[in-house]
DOKOL-501075 format. One record per residue (C-alpha): chain; x, y, z; residue in three letters. Coordinates in steps of 0.5 Angstrom, whole numbers, plus 500, padded with zeros to 3 digits. Layout:
BEGIN
  mol    u    v    w  type
    A    X    Y    Z   Ala
...
***
This chain:
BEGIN
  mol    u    v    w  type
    A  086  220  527   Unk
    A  082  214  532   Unk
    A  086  209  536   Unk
    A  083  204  532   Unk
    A  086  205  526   Unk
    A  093  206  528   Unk
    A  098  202  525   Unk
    A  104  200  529   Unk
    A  111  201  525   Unk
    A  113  193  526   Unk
    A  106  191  523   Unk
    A  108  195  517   Unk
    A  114  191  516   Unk
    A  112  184  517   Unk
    A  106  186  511   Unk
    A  112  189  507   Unk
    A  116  184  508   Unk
    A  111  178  506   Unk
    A  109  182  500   Unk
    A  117  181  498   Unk
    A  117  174  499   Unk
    A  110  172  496   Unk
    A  113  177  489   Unk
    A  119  173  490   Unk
    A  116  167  489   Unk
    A  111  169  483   Unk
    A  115  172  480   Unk
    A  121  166  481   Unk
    A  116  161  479   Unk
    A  116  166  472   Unk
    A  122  165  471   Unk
    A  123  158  472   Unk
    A  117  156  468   Unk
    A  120  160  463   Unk
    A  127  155  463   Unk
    A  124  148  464   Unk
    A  121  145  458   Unk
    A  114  141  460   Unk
    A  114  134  459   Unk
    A  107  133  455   Unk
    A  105  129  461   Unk
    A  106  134  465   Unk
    A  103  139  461   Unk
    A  096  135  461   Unk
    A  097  135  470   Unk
    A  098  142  470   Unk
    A  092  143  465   Unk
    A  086  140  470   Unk
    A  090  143  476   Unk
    A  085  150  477   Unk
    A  078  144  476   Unk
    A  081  141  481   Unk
    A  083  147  486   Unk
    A  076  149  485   Unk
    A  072  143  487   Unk
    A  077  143  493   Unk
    A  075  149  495   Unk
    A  067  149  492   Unk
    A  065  141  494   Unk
    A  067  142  502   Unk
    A  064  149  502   Unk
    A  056  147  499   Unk
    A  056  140  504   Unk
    A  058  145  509   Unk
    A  052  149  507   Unk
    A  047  143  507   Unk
    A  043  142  502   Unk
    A  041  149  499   Unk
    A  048  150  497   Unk
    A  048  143  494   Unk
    A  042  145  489   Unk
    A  046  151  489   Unk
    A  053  147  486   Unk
    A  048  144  481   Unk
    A  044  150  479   Unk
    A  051  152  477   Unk
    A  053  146  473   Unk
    A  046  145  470   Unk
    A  046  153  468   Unk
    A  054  152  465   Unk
    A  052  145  461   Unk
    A  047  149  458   Unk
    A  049  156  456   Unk
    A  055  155  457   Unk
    A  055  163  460   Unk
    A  059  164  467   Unk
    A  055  169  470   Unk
    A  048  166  468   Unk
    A  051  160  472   Unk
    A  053  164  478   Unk
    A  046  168  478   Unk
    A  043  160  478   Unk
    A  046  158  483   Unk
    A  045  164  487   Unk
    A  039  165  486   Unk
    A  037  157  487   Unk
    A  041  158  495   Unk
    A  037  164  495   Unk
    A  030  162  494   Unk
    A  031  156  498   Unk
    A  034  160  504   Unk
    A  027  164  503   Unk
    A  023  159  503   Unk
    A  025  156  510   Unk
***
């Protein structure tokens, strides 16, 4: 076996030990959830959570890439709003970063 891909035991054991905790808390977030009773309020706040992680993560990353991944946020927008089919609008906006990638 190369060097390179020899593992050092503790290293196997931090990734074990992260895997634990990370199931633990999935799987005790699980748990929990399944003994709380939701507030209508809270109910509607949990239900915007994902949009609102995905512009969290989205919107930096397309100002970040400047204007090509600005157009490319719109062609998905645009794509969604019209057919409503998540993998067109994913094609759109690659396609749109890519045309104008190749135009430069």
């Amino acid at each position: 076996m190369p060097d390179w891909f020899t593992v050092h035991p503790d290293t196997w054991l931090v990734i074990i030990v992260m895997s634990a905790i990370t199931y633990s808390f999935r799987a005790g977030g699980y748990w929990l959830m399944g003994r709380v009773t939701l507030s209508p309020r809270v109910e509607a706040g949990l239900s915007y959570l994902p949009g609102a992680v995905i512009t969290a993560l989205v919107v930096p990353a397309a100002l970040e890439a400047g204007i090509e991944g600005i157009a490319g946020v719109a062609a998905v927008g645009i794509a969604m709003r019209w057919r409503g089919n998540l993998m067109l609008a994913l094609v759109a906006g690659i396609g749109v970063v890519w045309l104008y990638r190749q135009m430069l």
